[in-house]
VMD Tcl script that draws the C-alpha trace (Angstrom):
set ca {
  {-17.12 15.16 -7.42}
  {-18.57 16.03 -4.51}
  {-19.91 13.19 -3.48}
  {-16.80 11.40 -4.13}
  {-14.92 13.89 -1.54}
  {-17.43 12.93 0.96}
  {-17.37 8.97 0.65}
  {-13.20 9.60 0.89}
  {-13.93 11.72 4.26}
  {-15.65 8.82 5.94}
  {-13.53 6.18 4.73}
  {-11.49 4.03 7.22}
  {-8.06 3.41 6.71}
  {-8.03 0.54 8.98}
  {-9.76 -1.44 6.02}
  {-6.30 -1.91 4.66}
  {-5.83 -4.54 7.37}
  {-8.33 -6.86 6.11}
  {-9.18 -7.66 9.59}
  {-12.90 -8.33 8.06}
  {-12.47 -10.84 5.57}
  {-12.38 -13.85 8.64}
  {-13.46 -16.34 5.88}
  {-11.04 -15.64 2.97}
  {-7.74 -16.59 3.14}
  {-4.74 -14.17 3.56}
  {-2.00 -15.39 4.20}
  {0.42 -13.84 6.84}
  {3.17 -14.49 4.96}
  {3.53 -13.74 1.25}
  {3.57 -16.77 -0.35}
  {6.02 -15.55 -3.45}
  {8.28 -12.85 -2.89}
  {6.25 -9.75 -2.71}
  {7.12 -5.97 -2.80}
  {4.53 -3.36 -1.55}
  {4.75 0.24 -2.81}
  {3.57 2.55 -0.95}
  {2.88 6.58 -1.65}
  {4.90 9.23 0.28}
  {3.14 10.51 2.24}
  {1.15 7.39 2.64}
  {-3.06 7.57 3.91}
  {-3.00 3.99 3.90}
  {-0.15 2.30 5.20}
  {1.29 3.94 8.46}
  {5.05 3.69 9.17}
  {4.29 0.84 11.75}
  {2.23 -0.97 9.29}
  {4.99 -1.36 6.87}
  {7.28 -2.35 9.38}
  {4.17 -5.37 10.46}
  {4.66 -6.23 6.89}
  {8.23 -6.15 6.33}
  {8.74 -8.27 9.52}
  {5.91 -10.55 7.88}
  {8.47 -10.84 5.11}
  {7.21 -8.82 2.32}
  {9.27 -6.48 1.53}
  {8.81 -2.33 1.25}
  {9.14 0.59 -0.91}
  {8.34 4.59 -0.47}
  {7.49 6.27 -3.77}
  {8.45 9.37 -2.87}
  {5.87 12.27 -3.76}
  {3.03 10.16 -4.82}
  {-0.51 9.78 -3.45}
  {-2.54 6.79 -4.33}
  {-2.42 6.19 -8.09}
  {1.61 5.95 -7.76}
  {1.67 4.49 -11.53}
  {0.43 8.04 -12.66}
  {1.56 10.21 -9.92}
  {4.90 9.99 -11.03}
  {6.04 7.36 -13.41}
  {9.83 7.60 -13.12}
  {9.85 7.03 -9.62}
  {7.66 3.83 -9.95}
  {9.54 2.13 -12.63}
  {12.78 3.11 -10.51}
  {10.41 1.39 -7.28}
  {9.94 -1.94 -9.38}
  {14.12 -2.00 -10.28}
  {15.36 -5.03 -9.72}
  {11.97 -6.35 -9.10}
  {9.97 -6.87 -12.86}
}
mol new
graphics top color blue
foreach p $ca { graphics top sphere $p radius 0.5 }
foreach p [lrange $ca 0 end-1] q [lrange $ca 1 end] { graphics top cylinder $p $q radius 0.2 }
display resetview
């Protein structure tokens, strides 16, 4: 566990970005319509982020009171997240 801790300490959030994957392709626009959910308070995607993405054309959703596993965090509030969606 406590090496887990640790490797979460010196992670860096600005891996989300996929700034280092120069020879895959990501596209900068989604492709099929695409929702991203994100945890509230979110350690990954910053408010600005989202906004980069929504203008991108994906759109956004806060699960409220969620951290990263939002699926298990709390299950009523994702399924209400993916309404209208799946």
């Amino acid at each position: 566990m406590r090496a887990r801790l640790d490797e979460l300490a010196a992670w860096d959030p600005d891996t989300t970005r996929m700034s280092y994957l120069e020879t895959a392709y990501a596209p900068v626009l989604p492709l099929v319509p695409s929702r991203i959910l994100m945890a509230d308070p979110s350690a990954l995607i910053p408010p600005q982020r989202a906004a980069q993405y929504r203008a991108a054309g994906f759109e956004t959703r806060t699960v409220p009171g969620t951290g990263h596993f939002i699926h298990t965090d709390n299950v009523n509030r994702f399924l209400a997240a993916l309404d209208g969606w799946a």
